[in-house]
C-alpha positions in Angstrom: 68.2 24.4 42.6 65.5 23.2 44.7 62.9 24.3 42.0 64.5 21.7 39.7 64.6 18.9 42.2 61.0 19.5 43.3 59.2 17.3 40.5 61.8 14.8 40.6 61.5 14.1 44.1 57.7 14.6 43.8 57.9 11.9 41.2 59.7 9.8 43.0 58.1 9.4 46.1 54.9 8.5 44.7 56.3 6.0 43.0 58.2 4.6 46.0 55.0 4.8 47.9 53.0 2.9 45.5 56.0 0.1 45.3 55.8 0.5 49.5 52.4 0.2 50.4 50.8 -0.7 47.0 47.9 -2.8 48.9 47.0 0.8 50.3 47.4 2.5 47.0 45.0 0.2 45.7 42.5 0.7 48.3 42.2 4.8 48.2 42.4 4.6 44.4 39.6 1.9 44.8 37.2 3.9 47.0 38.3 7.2 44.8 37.6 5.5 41.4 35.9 2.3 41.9 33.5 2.2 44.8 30.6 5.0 44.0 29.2 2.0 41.9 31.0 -1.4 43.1 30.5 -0.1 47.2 32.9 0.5 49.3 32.4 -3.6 50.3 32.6 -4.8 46.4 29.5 -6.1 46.5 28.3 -3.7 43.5 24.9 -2.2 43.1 22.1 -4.7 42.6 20.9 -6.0 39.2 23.2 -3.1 37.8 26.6 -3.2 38.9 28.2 -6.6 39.4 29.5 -7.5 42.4 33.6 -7.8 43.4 33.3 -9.7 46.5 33.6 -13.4 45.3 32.6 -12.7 41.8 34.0 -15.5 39.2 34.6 -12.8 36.8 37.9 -11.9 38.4 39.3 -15.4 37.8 38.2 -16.2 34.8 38.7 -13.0 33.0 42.1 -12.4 34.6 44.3 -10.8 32.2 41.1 -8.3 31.2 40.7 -6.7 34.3 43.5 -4.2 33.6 42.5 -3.3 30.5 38.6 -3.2 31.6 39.7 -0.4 34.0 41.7 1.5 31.6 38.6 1.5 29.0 36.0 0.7 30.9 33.6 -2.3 29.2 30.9 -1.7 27.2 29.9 -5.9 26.9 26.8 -7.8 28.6 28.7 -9.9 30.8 27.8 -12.7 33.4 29.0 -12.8 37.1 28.2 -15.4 39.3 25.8 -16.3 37.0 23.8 -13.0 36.7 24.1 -11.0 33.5 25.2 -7.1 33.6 24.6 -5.0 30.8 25.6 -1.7 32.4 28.6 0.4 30.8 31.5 0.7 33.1 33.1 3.9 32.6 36.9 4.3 31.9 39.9 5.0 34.3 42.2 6.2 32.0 43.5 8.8 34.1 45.1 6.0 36.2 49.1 5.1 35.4 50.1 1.8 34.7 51.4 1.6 38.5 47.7 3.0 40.0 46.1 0.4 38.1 48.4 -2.5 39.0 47.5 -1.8 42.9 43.6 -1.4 42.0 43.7 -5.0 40.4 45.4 -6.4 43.3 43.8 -4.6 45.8 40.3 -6.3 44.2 41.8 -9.5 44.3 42.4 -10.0 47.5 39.7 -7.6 49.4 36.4 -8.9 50.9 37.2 -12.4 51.4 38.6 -12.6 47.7 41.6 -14.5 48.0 43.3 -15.0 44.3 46.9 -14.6 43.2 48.0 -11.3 43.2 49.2 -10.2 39.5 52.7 -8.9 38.6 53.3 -5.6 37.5 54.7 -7.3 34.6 51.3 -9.0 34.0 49.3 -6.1 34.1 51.5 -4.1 31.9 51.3 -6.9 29.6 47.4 -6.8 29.6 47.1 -3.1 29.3 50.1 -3.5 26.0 47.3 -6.1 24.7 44.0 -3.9 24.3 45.4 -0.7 23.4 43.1 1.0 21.6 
């Protein structure tokens, strides 16, 4: 019997600790996934990697960030005024959940202090560039 439950409970409490602590979530899947190129204080990787720490980008393309770490982004974009043209790899390993707590974790890390998105949002991001 306790075979059965095992995944079940396994499920369950990483989703309850995700839904618990999801600002903690989001900052181990951050430094797992994330910070080998953004560093570990967002402030990315000189001309190459844009920075996270104050950058514009996060405001104004909002409802992309989910989707840009699902499929990664493969644009010339600008961030505080300086131009990136290098390919960010996908996350699509990461659940709908994981990437929710990444996103918000960004948002309000390293003096970034923007509205926290709803799961709802994100989902609703991720639903809108399927590929």
């Amino acid at each position: 019997m306790f075979k059965i439950l095992l995944p079940f409970f396994l499920v369950y409490t990483l989703l309850s600790s995700c839904e618990q602590q999801p600002y903690q979530m989001g900052e181990r899947l951050y430094k797992t996934h994330c910070a080998n190129c953004h560093m570990d204080g967002g402030e990315g990787l000189g001309a190459l990697i844009p920075p996270l720490k104050g950058a514009d980008y996060l405001a104004i393309h909002r409802d992309q960030l989910a989707c840009i770490i699902r499929y990664g982004l493969k644009d010339t974009i600008q961030v505080n005024g300086e131009t990136y043209a290098e390919q960010m790899v996908a996350n699509d390993k990461l659940n709908d959940i994981q990437i929710a707590n990444v996103v918000n974790y960004v948002l309000q890390s390293w003096g970034n202090n923007l509205k926290p998105m709803t799961f709802v949002e994100v989902k609703a991001g991720l639903d809108a560039c399927k590929k």
